[in-house]
C-alpha positions in Angstrom: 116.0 95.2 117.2 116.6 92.5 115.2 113.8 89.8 114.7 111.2 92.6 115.6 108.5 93.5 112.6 106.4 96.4 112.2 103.2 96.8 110.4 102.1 100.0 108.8 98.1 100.0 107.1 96.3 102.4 104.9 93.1 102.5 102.9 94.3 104.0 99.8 97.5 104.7 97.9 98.8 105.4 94.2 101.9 104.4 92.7 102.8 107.5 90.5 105.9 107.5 87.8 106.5 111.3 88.4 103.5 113.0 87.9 102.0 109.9 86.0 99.8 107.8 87.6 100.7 104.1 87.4 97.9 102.4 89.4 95.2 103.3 91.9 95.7 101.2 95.2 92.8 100.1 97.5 94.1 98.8 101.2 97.7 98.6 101.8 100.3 97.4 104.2 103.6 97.8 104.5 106.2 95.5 106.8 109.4 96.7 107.9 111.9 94.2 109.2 115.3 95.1 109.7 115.7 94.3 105.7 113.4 97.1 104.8 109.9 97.8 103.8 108.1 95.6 102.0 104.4 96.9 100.3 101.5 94.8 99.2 99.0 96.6 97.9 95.2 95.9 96.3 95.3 97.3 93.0 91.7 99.1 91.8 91.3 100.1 88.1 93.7 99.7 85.4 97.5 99.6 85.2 99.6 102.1 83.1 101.7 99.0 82.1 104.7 101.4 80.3 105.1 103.5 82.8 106.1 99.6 85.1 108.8 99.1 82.4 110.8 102.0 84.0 113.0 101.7 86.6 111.5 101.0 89.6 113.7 103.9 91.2 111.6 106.3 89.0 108.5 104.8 90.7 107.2 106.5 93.9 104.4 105.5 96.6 101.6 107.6 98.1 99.8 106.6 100.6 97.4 107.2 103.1 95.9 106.6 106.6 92.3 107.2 107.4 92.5 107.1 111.0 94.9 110.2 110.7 94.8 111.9 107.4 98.4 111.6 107.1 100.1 111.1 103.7 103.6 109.3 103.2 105.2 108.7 100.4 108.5 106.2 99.5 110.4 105.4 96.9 110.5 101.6 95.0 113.1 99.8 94.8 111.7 96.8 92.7 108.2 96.5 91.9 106.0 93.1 90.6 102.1 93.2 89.7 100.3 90.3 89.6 96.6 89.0 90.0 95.4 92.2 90.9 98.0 92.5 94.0 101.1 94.8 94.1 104.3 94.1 95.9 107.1 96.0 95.8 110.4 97.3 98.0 110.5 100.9 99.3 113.4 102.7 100.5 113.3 104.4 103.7 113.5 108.3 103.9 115.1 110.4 106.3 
């Protein structure tokens, strides 16, 4: 499939550094490609800026769709905040 994209939305989320919460996040999408998943998020409230010094493989995403009360979570692979926007690369899980 290559070429295709996929989108993926949500209304909230939360980057969390093991128990830890990193940053509250308003509306979300993620885009997979056949390069991976790639997450831009709106970030609400304030940023635990130590806790983005640690390797972005110690950083997880939660998130969540309203439409189906489902809850995902992935793992980051590399991780920039800026302007009040998140983006960041997730691995997929099995």
């Amino acid at each position: 499939m290559t070429g295709t994209t996929y989108t993926i939305t949500g209304v909230d989320g939360m980057l969390k550094w093991n128990y830890r919460e990193v940053a509250v996040l308003g509306p979300w999408t993620i885009t997979m490609t056949g390069k991976g998943l790639d997450l831009t998020a709106h970030v609400v409230g304030e940023v635990d800026q130590y806790a983005t010094t640690m390797q972005p493989s110690a950083l997880t995403f939660f998130g969540s769709r309203q439409t189906t009360g489902v809850r995902w979570r992935w793992p980051v692979t590399s991780l920039q905040i800026a302007n009040g926007t998140l983006h960041a690369c997730l691995t997929q899980t099995e």
